[in-house]
N, C-alpha and C positions, 0 to 999 in steps of 0.2 A: 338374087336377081330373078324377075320373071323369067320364065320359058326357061331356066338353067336344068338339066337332066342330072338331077343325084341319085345314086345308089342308098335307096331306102335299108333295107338289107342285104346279105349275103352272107352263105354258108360255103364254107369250105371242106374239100374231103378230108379224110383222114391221112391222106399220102401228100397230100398239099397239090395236088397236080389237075385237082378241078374243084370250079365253084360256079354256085347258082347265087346270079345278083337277081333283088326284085330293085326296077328304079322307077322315078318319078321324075313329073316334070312340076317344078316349082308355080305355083300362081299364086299370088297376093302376098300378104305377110307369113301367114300361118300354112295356106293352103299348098295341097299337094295333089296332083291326081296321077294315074298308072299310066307309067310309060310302056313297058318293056319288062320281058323275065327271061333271063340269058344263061343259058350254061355255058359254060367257058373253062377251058382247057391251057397250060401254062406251057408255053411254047421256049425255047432259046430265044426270044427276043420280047418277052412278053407273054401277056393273055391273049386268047385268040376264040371267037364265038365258035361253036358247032354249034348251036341251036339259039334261035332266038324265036320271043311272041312277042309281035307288037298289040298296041292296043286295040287295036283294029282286029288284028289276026283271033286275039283273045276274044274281041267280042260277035265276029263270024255273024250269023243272022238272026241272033239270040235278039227279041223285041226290046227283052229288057235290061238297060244298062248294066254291065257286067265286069267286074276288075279283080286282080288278083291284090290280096290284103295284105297276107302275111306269108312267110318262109316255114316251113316245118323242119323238113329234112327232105335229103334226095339221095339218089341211087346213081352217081356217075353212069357207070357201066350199062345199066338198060335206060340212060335218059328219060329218067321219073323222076317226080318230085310229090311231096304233100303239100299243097297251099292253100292257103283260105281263100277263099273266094267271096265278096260282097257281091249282091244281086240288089236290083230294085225291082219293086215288088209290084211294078205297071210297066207296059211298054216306056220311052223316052219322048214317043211323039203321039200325042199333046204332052206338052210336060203339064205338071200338078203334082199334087202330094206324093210322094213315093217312100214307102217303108226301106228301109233297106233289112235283107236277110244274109247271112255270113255263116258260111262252112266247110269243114275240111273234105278237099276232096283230093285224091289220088290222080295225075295227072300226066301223060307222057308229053314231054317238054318238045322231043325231036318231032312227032306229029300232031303236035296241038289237038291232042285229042284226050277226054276224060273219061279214067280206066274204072273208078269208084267215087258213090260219094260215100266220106267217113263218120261223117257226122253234122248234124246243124246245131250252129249255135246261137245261145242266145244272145250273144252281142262279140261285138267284134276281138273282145279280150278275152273270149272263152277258151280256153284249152284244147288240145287234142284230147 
């Protein structure tokens, strides 16, 4: 269903006792665009967020449309993670043609703020 929010990915620790979701919000048949990227901590009664980025938060005052892609790995303990990042490659307003660019950057999840970038890739399925 449109507007429904699914967990695109998610990695879980090795203790089982934290995971980092990447989710989405559904539109149309196929289409999906970036909700949210949450680290979450397993509580007695559930999961429970210590840190979340909204879309918005993610894309702060970057001109040019900005979302998180994919999951790498992450670091519970100092709230970091690896994720891909797609960029378009012009501001969003005017819209018009936009290349998109995708790469792994290093990311602290608790202050939305970007530690490294690790590499650009050439398309959105490229490797670390």
């Amino acid at each position: 269903m449109n507007g429904d929010i699914v967990t695109i990915e998610e990695l879980n620790s090795l203790t089982g006792d934290s995971r980092l979701a990447l989710r989405g919000v559904k539109r149309g048949e196929d289409g999906m665009d970036f909700h949210a990227l949450a680290l979450e901590a397993r509580t007695p009664t559930g999961w429970a967020q210590t840190a979340v980025i909204t879309e918005e938060q993610f894309q702060g005052a970057h001109p040019n449309r900005r979302w998180v892609s994919s999951l790498h790995s992450f670091l519970p303990s100092a709230g970091t993670a690896i994720i891909q990042v797609g960029e378009g490659s012009r501001p969003m307003h005017p819209t018009g043609v936009t290349l998109i660019h995708y790469s792994w950057r290093r990311w602290d999840v608790v202050q939305n703020v970007e530690l490294a970038r690790l590499k650009d890739c050439a398309g959105p399925f490229d490797p670390l």
